[in-house]
C-alpha positions as CSV (number, residue, x, y, z in Angstrom):
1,X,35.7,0.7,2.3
2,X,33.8,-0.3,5.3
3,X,32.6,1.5,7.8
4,X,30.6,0.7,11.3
5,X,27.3,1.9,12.2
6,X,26.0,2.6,15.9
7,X,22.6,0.9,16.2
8,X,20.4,0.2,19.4
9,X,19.8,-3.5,19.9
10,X,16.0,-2.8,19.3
11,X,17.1,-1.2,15.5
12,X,19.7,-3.7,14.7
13,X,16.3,-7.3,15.6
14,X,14.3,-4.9,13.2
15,X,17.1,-5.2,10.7
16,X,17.3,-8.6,10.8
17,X,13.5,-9.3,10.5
18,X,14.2,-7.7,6.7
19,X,16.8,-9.8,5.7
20,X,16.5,-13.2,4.0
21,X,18.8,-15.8,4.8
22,X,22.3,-15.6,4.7
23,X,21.7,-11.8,4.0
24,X,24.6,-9.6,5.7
25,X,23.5,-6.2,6.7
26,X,24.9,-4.4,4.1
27,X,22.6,-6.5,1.9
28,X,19.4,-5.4,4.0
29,X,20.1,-1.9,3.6
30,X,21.3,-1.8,0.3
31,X,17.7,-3.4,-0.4
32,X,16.0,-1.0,1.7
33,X,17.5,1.9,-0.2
34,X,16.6,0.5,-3.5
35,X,13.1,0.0,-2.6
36,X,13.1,3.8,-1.1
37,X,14.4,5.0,-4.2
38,X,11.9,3.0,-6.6
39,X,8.9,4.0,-4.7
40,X,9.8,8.0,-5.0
41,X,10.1,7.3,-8.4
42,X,6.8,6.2,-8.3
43,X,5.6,8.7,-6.7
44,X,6.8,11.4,-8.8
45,X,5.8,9.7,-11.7
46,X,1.9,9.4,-10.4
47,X,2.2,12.8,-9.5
48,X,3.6,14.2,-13.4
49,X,0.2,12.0,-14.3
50,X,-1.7,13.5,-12.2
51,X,-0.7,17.1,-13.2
52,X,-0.3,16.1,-16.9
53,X,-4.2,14.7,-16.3
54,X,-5.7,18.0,-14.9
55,X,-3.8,20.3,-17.6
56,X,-5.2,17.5,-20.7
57,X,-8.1,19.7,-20.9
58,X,-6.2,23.2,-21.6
59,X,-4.9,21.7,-24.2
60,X,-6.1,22.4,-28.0
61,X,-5.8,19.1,-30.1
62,X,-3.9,19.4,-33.8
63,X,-6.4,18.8,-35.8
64,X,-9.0,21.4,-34.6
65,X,-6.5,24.2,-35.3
């Protein structure tokens, strides 16, 4: 189902310098969105690292048990 969506004519040139050619808007934005959701993931993956990184050394190895 399709639905339309309100933007300012300022909003809608930025759009368009995303898009390739061809491209509708539904393609931009469903691109944008992707790329939103990859780089969270990202994010919250460097951050688990991060934390897992600055707990390592509370940890007790196997074999000195």
């Amino acid at each position: 189902m399709m639905t339309t969506i309100q933007l300012d004519k300022g909003t809608r040139e930025s759009l368009k310098k995303f898009g390739h050619k061809g491209e509708t808007y539904n393609d931009i934005v469903e691109r944008l969105l992707t790329y939103c959701e990859e780089m969270n993931l990202e994010e919250m993956i460097r951050d688990r690292w991060m934390r897992l990184q600055k707990e390592k050394g509370d940890y007790i190895p196997l074999d000195e048990i």
